[in-house]
C-alpha positions as CSV (number, residue, x, y, z in Angstrom):
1,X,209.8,186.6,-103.1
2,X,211.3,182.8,-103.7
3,X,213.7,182.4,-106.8
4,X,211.9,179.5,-108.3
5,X,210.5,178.2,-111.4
6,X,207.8,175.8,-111.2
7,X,204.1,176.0,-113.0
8,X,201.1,174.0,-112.3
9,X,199.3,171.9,-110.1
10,X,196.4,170.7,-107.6
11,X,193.0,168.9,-106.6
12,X,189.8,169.2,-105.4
13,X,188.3,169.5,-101.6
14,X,188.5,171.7,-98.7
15,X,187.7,175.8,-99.5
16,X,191.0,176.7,-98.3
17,X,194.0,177.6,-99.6
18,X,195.6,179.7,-102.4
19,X,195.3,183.0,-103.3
20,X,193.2,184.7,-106.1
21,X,193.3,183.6,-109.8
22,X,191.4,186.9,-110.9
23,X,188.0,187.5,-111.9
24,X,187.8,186.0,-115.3
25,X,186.7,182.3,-115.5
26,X,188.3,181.8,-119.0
27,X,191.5,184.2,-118.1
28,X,194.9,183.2,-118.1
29,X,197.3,184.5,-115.1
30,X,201.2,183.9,-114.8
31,X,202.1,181.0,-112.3
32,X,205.2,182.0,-109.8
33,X,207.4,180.0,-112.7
34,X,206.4,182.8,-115.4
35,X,204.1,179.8,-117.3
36,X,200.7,180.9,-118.3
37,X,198.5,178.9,-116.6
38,X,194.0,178.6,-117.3
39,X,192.6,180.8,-114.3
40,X,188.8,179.3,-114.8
41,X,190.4,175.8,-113.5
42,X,190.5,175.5,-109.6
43,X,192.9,173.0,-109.6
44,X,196.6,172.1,-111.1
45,X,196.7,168.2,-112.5
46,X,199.5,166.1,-111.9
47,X,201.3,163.3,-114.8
48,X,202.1,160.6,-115.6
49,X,205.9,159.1,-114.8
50,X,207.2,159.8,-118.3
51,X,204.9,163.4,-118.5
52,X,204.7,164.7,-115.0
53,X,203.0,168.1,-114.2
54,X,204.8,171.0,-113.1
55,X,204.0,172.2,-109.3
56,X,201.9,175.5,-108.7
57,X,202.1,177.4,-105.9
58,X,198.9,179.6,-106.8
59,X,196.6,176.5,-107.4
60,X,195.8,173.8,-105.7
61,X,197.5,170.5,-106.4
62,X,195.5,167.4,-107.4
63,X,196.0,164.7,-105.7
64,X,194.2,161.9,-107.5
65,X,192.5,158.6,-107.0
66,X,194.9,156.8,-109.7
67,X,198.2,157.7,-108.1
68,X,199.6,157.0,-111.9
69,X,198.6,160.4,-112.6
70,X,200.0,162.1,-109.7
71,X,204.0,162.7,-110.6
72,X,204.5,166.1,-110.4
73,X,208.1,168.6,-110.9
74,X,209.7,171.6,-109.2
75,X,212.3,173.5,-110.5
76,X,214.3,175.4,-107.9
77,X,217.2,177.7,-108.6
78,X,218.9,177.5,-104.9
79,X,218.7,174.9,-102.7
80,X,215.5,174.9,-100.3
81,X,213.3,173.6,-98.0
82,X,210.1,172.4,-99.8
83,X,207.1,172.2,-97.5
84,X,204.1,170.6,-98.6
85,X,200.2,170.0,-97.4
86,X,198.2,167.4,-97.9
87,X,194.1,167.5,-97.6
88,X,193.0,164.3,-98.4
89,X,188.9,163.7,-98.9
90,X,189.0,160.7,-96.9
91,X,191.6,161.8,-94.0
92,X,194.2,158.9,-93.3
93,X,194.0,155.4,-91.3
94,X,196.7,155.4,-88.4
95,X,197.3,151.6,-88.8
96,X,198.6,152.5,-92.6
97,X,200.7,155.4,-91.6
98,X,202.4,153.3,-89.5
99,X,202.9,150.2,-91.4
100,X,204.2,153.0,-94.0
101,X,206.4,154.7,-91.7
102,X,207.5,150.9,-90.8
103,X,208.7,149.6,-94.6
104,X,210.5,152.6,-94.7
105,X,210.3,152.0,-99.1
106,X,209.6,154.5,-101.9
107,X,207.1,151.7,-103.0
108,X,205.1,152.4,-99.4
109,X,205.7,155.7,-98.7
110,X,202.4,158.5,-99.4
111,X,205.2,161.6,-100.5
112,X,208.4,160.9,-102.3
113,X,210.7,163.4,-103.6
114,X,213.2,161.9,-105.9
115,X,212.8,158.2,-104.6
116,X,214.8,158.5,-101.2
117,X,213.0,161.2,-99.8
118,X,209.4,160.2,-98.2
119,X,206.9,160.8,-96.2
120,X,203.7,158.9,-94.5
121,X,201.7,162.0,-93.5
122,X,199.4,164.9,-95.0
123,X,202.5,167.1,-94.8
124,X,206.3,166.7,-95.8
125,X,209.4,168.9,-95.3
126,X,212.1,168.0,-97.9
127,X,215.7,169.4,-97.9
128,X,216.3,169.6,-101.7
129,X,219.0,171.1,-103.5
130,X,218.7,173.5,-106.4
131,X,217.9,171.9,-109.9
132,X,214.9,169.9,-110.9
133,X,212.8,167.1,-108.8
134,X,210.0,165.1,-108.9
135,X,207.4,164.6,-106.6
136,X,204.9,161.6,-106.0
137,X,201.5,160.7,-104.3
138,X,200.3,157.8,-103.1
139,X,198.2,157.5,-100.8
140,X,195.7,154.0,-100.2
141,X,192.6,153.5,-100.3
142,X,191.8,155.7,-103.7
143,X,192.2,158.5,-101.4
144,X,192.2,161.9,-103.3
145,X,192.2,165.6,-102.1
146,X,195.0,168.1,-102.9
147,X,198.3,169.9,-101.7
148,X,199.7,173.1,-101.1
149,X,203.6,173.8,-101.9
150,X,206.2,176.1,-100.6
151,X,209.8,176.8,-100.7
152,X,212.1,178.9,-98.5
153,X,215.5,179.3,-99.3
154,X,218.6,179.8,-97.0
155,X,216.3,180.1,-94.4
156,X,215.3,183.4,-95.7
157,X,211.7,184.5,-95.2
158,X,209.9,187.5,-95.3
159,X,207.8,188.9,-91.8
160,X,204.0,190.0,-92.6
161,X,202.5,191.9,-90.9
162,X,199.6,190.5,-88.3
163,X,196.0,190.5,-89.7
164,X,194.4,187.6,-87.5
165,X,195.1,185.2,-89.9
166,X,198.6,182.6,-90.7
167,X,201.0,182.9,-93.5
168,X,202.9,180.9,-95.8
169,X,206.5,179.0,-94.5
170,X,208.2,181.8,-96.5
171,X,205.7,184.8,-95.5
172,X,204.9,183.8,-92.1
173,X,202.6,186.5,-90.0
174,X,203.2,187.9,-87.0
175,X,201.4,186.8,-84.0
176,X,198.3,189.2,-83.2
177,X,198.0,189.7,-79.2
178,X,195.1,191.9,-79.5
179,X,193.0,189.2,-81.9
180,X,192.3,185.9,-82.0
181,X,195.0,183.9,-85.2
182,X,193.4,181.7,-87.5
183,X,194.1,178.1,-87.6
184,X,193.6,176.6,-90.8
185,X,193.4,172.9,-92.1
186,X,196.4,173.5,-94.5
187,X,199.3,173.8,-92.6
188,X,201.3,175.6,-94.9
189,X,198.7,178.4,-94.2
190,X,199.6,178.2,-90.2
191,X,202.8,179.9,-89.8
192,X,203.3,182.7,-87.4
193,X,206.4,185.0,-86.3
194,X,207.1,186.7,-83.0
195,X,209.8,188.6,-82.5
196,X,211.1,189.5,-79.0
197,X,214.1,189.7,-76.6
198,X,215.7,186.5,-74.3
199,X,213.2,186.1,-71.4
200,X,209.9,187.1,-73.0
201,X,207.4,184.4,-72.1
202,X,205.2,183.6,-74.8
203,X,201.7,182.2,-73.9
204,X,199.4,180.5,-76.2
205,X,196.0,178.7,-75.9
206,X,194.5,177.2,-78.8
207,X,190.4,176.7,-79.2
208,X,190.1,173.8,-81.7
209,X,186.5,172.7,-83.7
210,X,187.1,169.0,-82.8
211,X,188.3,167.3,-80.3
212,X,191.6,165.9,-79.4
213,X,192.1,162.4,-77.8
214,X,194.6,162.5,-75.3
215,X,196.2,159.3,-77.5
216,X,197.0,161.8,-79.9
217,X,199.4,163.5,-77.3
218,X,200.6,160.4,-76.0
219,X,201.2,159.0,-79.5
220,X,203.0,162.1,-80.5
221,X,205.3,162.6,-76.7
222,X,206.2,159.0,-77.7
223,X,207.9,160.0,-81.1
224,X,209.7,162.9,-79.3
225,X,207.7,165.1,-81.9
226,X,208.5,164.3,-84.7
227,X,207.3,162.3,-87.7
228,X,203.4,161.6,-88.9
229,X,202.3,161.4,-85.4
230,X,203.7,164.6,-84.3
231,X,200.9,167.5,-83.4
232,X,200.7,170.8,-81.6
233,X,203.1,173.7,-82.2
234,X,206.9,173.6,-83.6
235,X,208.7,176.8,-83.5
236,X,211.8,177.3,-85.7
237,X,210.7,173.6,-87.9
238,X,211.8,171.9,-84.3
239,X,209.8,169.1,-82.5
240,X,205.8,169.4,-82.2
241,X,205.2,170.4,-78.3
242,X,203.1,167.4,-78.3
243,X,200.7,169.6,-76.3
244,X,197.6,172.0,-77.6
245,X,198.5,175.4,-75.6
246,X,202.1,176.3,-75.0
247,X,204.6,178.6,-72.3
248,X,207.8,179.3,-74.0
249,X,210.4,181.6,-72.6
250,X,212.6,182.8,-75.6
251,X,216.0,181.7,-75.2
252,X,217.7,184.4,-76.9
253,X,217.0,188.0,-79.0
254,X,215.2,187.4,-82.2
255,X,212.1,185.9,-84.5
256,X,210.8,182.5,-83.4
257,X,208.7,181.1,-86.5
258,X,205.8,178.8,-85.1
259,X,203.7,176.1,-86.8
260,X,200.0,175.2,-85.3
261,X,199.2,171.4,-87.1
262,X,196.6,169.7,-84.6
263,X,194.9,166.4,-85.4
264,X,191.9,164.6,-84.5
265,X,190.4,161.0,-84.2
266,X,192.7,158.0,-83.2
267,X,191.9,156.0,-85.6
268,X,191.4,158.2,-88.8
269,X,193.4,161.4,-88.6
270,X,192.6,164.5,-90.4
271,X,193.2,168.0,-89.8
272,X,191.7,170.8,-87.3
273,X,190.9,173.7,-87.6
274,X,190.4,177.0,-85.0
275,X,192.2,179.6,-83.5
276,X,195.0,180.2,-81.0
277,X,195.0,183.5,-78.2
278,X,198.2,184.8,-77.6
279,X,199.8,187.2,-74.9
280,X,203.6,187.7,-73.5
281,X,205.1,188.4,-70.1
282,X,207.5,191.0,-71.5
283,X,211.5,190.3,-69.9
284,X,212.3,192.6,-66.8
């Protein structure tokens, strides 16, 4: 498991994501930090600049309308790569990611990790070294929703086993070929592993609840993809294939970590949901 202090944290909307809080609605459970945390409360608050909240990664994270109340902290004891997911009540406008993604500013930005790091996107993948950081939402429009939070450190993630369903960026699940694998609207809940020898060709096709333009596709080929408008399937946290099934031949012996994130509508984007089928043309 991660070595990492944090606490609390979250908002409300989507039914998916985080894992049990236990059966009492006035309990208390420990958060992965070792704070005690309220188990009757679905969701984790943020702060205020001066007063910001401590992150959980059991809860969800609110993300609220006033964006003065959504400074939040994570302590890490080693330095990591922090993954967080956004699901916002309202999805997001393309024209304001990109004039985001344009200014470039803390001041614009929808994610920010100590000032220099942002985002413009439901999801953000932050290089952060160990010690303390803070973490801000903004998003326009008195949007609202919550996010997810994970950490992996020095690469180091543990392999569960397949069940149908995706795991977390440090627990990622291996790829069923028997079933069809989950594709959830949080995309830190979309990580799969496969592990297999140079050669192996590894097939996917994905069945999706919504449809995908094919602007999406073009928007994302045209960012090399990468950044907000970057969809389809990454494997080791490379470029988005841009594409919804994938053929990749494994270069060399080992365990290739894929990400599904799809989105739909041109003109307000929001995450998909589904499943993927996968099989494998085993190397001669």
């Amino acid at each position: 498991m991660k070595n990492i202090t944090a606490s609390i944290l979250l908002l409300a909307l989507v039914g998916c994501g985080g894992s049990s809080e236990g059966d009492s609605e006035s309990g208390s459970i420990a958060d992965n930090g070792g704070t005690v945390i309220d188990s009757g409360n679905e969701f984790n608050p943020g702060g205020t600049p001066s007063n910001p909240g401590p992150v959980s990664f059991i809860k969800k994270n609110e993300i609220n309308v006033d964006a003065f109340e959504n400074y939040f902290t994570i302590n890490l004891e080693k330095d990591s790569k922090v993954y967080i997911s956004a699901l916002l009540d309202l999805g997001l406008e393309v024209l304001k990611q990109t004039r985001c993604e344009s200014s470039g500013t803390e001041s614009k930005s929808f994610i920010t990790a100590d000032g220099i790091n942002v985002a413009c996107d439901f999801r953000a993948r932050f290089d952060l070294s160990a010690g303390e950081h803070e973490i801000h939402f903004n998003y326009p429009d008195e949007n609202y929703g919550y996010f997810t939070i994970d950490t992996v450190e020095n690469n180091e993630r543990e392999i569960l086993e397949e069940n149908g369903f995706g795991g977390l960026p440090s627990e990622p699940r291996r790829i069923s070929l028997t079933q069809n694998n989950d594709i959830n609207v949080d995309l830190n809940k979309n990580y799969y592993a496969y592990e297999g020898k140079a050669g192996d060709k590894l097939f996917i096709n994905t069945y999706l609840e919504e449809f995908i333009p094919q602007i999406i596709f073009t928007r994302c080929q045209s960012s090399a993809g990468l950044g907000r408008a970057s969809t389809g399937i990454s494997i080791n946290d490379g470029p988005y294939s841009c594409t919804k099934d994938l053929e990749y031949e494994l270069p060399e012996d080992g365990v290739y970590i894929l990400n599904f994130s799809y989105m739909a509508s041109s003109d307000i984007a929001f995450p998909v949901k589904g499943y993927f089928r996968a099989d494998v043309q085993y190397a001669q």
